[in-house]
N, C-alpha and C positions, 0 to 999 in steps of 0.2 A: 758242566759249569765252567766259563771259563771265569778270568780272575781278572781284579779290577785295580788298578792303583790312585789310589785317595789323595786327595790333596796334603795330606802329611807328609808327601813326599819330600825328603830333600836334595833327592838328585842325586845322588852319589853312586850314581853310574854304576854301581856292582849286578843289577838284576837283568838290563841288559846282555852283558854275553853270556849269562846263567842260562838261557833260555831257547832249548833246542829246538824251536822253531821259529824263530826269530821273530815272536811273536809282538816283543818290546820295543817301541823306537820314543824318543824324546820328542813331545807336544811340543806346546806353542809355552807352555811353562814346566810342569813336570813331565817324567816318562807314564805312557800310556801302554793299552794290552790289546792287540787287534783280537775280537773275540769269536775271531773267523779263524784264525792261526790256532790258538792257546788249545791247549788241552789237558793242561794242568801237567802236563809232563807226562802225562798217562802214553806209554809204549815206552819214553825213554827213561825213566824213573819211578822211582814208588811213591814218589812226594817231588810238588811244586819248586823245583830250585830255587825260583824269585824268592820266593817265601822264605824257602832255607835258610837266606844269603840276604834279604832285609834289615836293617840296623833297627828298624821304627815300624816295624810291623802293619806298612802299609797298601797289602795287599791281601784282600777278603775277596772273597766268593763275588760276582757279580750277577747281582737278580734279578738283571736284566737279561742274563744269560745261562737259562739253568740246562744244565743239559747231564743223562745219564754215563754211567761208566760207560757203558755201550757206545754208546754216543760219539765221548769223547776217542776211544776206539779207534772207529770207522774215520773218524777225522784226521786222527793221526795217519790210518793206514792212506786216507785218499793225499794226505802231505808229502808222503813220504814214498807214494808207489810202491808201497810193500802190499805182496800179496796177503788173503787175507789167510790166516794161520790159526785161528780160534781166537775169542775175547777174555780180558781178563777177569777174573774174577768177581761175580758183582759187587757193587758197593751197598751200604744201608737202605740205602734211595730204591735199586730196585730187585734187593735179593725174596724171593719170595718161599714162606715156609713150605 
């Protein structure tokens, strides 16, 4: 899944360099989430730094963009040219009893 930023945004430019894939750049009014980049941080964190680092809590999930742990993964790994090394953990979405 990658993540989306709402028009409640105020701009205050903190979520920008939070974001190890440079995923974030400033629209035509607010900062947006290229949802080809984002991977919610999945390889370089446990959790979304934008998110972290939001004063007004506006970036949610985009469901336009749902994509698995897995997923997000492989994305990171083809960003980043890391070879592949095992995936992480699964997440709710596709752990299977």
């Amino acid at each position: 899944m990658a993540l989306m930023i709402t028009d409640e945004c105020i701009n205050c430019d903190v979520c920008e360099p939070e974001c190890p894939n440079e995923a974030i750049s400033l629209g035509p009014e607010i900062y947006q989430i290229d949802p080809g980049r984002c991977t919610e941080c999945v390889g370089h964190f446990d959790e979304p730094q934008c998110v972290q680092v939001c004063p007004v809590a506006c970036i949610p999930v985009n469901p336009a963009h749902v994509e698995s742990r897995e997923s997000l993964w492989r994305k990171y790994q083809r960003l980043t040219g890391k070879p592949e090394t095992g995936v992480p953990a699964p997440d709710s979405e596709t752990a299977r009893p």
